[in-house]
C-alpha positions in Angstrom: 106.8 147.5 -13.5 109.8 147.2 -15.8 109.0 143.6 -15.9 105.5 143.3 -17.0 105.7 146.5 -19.4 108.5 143.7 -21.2 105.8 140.9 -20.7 102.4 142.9 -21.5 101.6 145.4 -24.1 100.0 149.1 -22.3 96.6 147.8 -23.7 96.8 144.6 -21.7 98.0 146.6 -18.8 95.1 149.0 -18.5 93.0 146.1 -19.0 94.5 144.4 -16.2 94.3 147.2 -13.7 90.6 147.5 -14.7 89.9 144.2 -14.0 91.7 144.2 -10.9 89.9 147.2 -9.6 86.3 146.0 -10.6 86.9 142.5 -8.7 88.0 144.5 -5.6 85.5 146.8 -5.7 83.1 144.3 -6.2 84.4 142.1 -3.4 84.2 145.1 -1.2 80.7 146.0 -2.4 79.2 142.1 -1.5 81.2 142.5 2.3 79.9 145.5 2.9 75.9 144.3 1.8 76.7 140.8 3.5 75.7 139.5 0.0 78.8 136.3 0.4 78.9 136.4 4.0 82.6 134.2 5.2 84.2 133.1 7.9 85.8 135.3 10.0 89.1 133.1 9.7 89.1 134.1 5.8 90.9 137.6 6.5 93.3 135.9 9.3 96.1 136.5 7.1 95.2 140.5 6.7 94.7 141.3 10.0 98.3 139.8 10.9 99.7 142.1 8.1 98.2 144.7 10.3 99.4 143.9 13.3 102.8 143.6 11.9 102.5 147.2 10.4 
């Protein structure tokens, strides 16, 4: 955090988490509605993470 508080301004920052946030929830939001349905391969790389946990 040290590093992008040196690289970013706090306005930029908040702006950043906002943005961040609204793709997510977003992303969640068309998954759950099967609005962009994908292929099941497109998480692979999450579900290894949790397998790993």
């Amino acid at each position: 955090m040290t590093r992008m508080r040196e690289t970013f301004s706090d306005a930029e920052l908040v702006e950043l988490g906002l943005v961040t946030g609204a793709f997510i929830a977003l992303g969640r939001l068309h998954r759950a509605f099967g609005v962009a349905p994908m292929d099941p391969k497109t998480h692979t790389v999450l579900a290894e993470r949790r397998m790993l946990g």
